[in-house]
N, C-alpha and C positions, 0 to 999 in steps of 0.2 A: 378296792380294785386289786385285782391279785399282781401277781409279781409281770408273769406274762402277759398279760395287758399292758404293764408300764414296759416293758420293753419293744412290744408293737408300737406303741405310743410314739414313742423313741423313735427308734428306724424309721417310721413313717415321714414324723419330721425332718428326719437328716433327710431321708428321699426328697421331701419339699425342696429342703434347702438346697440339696445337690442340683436340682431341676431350675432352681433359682437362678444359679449359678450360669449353669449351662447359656440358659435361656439368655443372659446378661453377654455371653460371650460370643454365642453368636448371633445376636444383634449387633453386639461390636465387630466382629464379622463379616455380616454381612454390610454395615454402614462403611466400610472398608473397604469392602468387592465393588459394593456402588459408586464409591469413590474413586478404584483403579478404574472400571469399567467406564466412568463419566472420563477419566483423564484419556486412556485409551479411543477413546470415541473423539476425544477433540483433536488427538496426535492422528488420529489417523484420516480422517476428516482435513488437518491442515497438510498432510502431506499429499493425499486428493488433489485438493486443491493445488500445490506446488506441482504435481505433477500435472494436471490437467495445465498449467499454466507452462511446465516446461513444454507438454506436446504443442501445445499450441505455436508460441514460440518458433520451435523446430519446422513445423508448419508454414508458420509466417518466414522463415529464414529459407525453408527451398523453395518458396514459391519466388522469395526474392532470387536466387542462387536460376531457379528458372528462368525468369524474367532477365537475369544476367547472359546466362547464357542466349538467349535469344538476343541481345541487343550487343554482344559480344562483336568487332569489326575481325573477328578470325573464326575457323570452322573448327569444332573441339569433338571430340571421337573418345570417345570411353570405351576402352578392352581389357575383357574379362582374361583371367590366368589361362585361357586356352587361345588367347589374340584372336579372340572375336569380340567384332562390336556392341556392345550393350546399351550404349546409349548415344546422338548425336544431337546438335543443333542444327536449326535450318540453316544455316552459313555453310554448314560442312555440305548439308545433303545438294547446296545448290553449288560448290564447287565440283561435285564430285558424281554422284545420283539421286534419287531419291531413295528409299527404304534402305537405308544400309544396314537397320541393325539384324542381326544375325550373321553379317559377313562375315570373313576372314581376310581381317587386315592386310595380309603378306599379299592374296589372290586379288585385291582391292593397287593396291601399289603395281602389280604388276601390269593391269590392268588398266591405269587412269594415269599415271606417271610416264612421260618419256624422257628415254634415255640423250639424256641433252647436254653438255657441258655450258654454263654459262659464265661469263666475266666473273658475275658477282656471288658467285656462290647459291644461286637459289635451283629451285626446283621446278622443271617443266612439265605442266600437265599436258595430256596429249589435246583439249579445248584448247590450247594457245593461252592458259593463264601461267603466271609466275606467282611458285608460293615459297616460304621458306617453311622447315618440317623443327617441330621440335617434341620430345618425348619426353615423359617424364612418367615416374613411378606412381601409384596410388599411395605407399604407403604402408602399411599395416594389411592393407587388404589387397590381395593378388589382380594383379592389371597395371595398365598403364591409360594415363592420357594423353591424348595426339593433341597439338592446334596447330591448326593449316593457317598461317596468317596470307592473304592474296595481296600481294606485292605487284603485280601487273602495273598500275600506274608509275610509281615510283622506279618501277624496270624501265619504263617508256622513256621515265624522266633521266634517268640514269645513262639509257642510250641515247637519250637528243642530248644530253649536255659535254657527255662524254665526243663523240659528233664532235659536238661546235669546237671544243676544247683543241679538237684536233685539227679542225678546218682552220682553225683561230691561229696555229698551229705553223697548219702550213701558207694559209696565207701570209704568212711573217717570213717566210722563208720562199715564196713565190720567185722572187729575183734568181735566188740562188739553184732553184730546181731550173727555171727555165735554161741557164745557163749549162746543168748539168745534162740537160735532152738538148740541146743543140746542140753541145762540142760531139757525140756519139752522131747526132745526125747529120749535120754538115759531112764527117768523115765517110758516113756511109753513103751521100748522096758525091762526094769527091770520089769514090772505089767507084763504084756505078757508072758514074761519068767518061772517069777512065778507061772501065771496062768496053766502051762504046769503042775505042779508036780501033782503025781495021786492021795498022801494021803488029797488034798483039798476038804472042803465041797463043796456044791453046793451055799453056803452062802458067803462063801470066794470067789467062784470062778467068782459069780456075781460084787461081790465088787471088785474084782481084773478085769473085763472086764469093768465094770463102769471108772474106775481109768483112765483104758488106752484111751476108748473114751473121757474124759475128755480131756487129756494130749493130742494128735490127733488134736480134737476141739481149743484148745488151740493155738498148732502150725500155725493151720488154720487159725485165727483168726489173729494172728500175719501175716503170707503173703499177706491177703487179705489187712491189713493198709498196709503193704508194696506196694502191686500193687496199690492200691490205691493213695498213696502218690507218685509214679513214674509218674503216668500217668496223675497225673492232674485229672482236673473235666470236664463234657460236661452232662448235665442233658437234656432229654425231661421234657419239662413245659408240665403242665396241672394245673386246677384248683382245688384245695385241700382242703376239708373239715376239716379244723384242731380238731373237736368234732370224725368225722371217724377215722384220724387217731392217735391221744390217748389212742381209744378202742382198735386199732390193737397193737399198741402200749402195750396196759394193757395184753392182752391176752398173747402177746410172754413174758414180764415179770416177769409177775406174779407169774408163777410156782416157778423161780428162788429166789423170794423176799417172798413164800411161805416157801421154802426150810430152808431160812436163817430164819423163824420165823420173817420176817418184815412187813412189810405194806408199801402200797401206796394210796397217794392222788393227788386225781384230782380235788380238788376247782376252782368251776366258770365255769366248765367243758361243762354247757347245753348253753351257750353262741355261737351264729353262729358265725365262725369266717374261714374265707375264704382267700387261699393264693395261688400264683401263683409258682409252681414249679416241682423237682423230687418226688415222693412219695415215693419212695425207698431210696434215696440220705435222706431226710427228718428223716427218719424213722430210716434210722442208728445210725445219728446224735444221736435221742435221745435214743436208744438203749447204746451208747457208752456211754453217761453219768449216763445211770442207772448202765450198767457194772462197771463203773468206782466208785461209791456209794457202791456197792455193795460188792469189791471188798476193800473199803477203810472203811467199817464198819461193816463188818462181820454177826457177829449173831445180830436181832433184830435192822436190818435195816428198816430206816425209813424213804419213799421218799416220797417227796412232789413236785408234778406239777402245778403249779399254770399258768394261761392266763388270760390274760386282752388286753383291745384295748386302747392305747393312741395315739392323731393324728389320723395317716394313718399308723399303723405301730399295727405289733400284737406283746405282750412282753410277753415271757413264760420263768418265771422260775421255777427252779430244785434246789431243797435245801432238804438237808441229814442231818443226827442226825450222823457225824461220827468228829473223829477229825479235819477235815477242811486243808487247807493247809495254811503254814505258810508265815508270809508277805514277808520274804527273796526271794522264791521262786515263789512266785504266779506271779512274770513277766516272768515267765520262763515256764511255763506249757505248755505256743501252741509254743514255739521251739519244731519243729521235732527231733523225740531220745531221747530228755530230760525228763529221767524220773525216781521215787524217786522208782520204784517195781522191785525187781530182775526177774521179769519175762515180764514186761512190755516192749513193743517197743518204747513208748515215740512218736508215730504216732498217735492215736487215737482223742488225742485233735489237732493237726494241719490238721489232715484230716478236724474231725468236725469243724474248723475255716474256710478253704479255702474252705470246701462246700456251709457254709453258706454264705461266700462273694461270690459264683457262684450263689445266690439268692436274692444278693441284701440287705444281711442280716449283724447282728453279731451277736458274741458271748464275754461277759465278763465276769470275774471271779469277783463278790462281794464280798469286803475284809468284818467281820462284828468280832465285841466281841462276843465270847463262841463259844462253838462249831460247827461242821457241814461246810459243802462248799456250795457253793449258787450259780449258773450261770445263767445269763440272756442271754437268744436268742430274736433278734430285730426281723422281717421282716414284709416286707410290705405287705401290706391288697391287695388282688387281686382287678385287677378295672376290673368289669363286661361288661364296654364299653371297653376295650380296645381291637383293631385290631392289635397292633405288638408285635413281641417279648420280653420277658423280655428285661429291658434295652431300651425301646423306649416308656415307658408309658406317660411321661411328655412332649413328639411331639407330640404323640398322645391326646393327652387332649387338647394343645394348638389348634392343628386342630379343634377339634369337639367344645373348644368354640369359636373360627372365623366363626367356618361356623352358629352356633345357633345365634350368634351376629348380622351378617347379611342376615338370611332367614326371 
């Protein structure tokens, strides 16, 4: 064999051999691939399933979250980042309407909500139900959600007990009213009597019909804190120029504060100050505490109204040039009945108290050295944006900045 033959020989074999090699490696290789590929197939296979099992799951969780929401005893309202509605329950749709979704919340409230002041802080629908309003964020995700809880019975319940409370009330104090409408009425049917005799001037006779419509007025005034105070409070809101009504205010006074040779001030008076409420309810209020001034300082009464804005909150007081009341008792003046005038009902201050809480307001008595009585009335400054009812101004704000936050 020559030389180049054994060297083809050669190569040849290593060729084998190299192929050998190879062949050994990717078998190992490949038994390797089959092995990532079998592992791969099970990881992904069990993660399948994990995930088939988390939808499910999630599935089973809003159908429960459904099912909640339908048996829910309050109406729930889902609003998208533009306060429209996305989603409701039938609780909501049958407080409210049917198809609400696509509404606009604000145009919804405006619409279904009356403007009603109530005791209790709740929400009048224009159907005659009571609900309370509460709002809350989504979250992470732009909206909010509403639930309308419907309060109506427990309102019902709250007005019958409240009622008896007071019926309960005055019938404990029955001896003592009667007493107080007789002493005003005997005296008016004594003027009256008198007025009858023929040798009276026309001078006398004035002054003896004056007497009796006093005494009459008087009576009047007296039933009316009575009914008052039975019935509780329910005011129509409106927005109330607190400058208009001090003027209205001066004019019914004034003659009376004329009569007695006193005066009245109104400092800080041309200040705009703006409030949400009854104009009549309002107006009594301060009416009963000019009476009440009036009535506890005689000749050369001297009333003073003073207004101002601190906060969100308008602060008006009423301070008089008369002996004042004493620290003993001055916890005791807004108890209903309780009171130091033998003609008085001892209503007049717990009327004007429980008005002003149907506004969202107070009233307190300033203890001070020297003379004179001094009361501050709190109440809040009407918000110009606001869409709901007294009692829902701070949902209502939290709405309007979510939505200015994210347009």
């Amino acid at each position: 064999m020559s030389q180049n033959s054994i060297e083809q020989a050669r190569n040849l074999e290593q060729a084998f051999s190299a192929f050998n090699r190879m062949s050994v490696q990717l078998e190992s290789s490949y038994r390797d691939l089959e092995l990532k590929v079998s592992t791969l197939t099970e990881e992904l296979a069990a993660a399948r399933s994990e995930r088939l099992q988390q939808l499910a799951e999630k599935e089973r969780l809003a159908d429960r979250l459904e099912r909640l929401l339908e048996l829910l005893p309050g109406g729930v309202l889902v609003l998208d980042g533009q306060g429209r509605i996305s989603q409701t329950n039938p609780l909501a749709e049958a407080l409210l309407q049917p198809d609400l979704c696509g509404q606009d919340w604000s145009a919804l409230m405006t619409e279904h909500f009356e403007h009603r002041l109530t005791e209790y802080g709740e929400v009048m629908l224009k159907n005659g139900k009571h609900v309370t309003v509460s709002m809350r964020p989504l979250g992470a995700e732009p909206g909010q959600i509403v639930l309308l809880m419907d309060v109506s019975d427990q309102h019902d319940l709250k007005m019958m007990l409240n009622r008896q409370d007071r019926l309960a009330v005055m019938g404990e104090m029955a001896a003592s009213l009667a007493h107080q409408i007789r002493t005003p009425l005997a005296t008016a049917l004594l003027y009256a009597s008198n007025n009858q005799k023929e040798h009276l001037s026309s001078h006398d006779r004035q002054r003896m019909s004056t007497k009796v419509v006093e005494r009459l007025k008087h009576l009047e005034h007296m039933v009316n804190d009575m009914l008052r105070f039975t019935r509780g409070n329910t005011f129509v809101a409106s927005t109330i120029d607190l400058h208009a009504l001090l003027d209205e205010f001066k004019q019914i006074i004034e003659p009376q504060i004329e009569q007695a040779s006193g005066s009245l001030a109104l400092p800080n008076h041309g200040q705009l100050m703006q409030l949400q409420g009854d104009h009549e309810a309002l107006l009594g209020v301060f009416l009963n505490l000019a009476n009440n001034a009036l009535q506890s300082c005689g000749e050369n009464t001297a009333i003073t109204v003073e207004s101002r804005i601190v906060n969100n909150s308008i602060i008006i007081v009423f301070a008089d040039n008369g002996p004042g009341i004493a620290a003993e008792i001055a916890e005791k003046i807004f108890t209903p009945f309780y009171t130091t005038r033998s003609e008085g009902t001892g209503l007049g201050l717990a009327v004007a108290q429980a008005t002003l809480r149907a506004h969202h307001g107070e009233i307190k008595y300033l203890a001070q050295q020297g003379p004179g009585a001094r009361f501050e009335i709190s109440l809040p400054l009407a918000d110009s944006n606001s869409l709901l009812p007294s009692g829902c101004e701070n949902m209502n704000e939290e709405f309007q900045q979510t939505r200015s936050t994210r347009s």
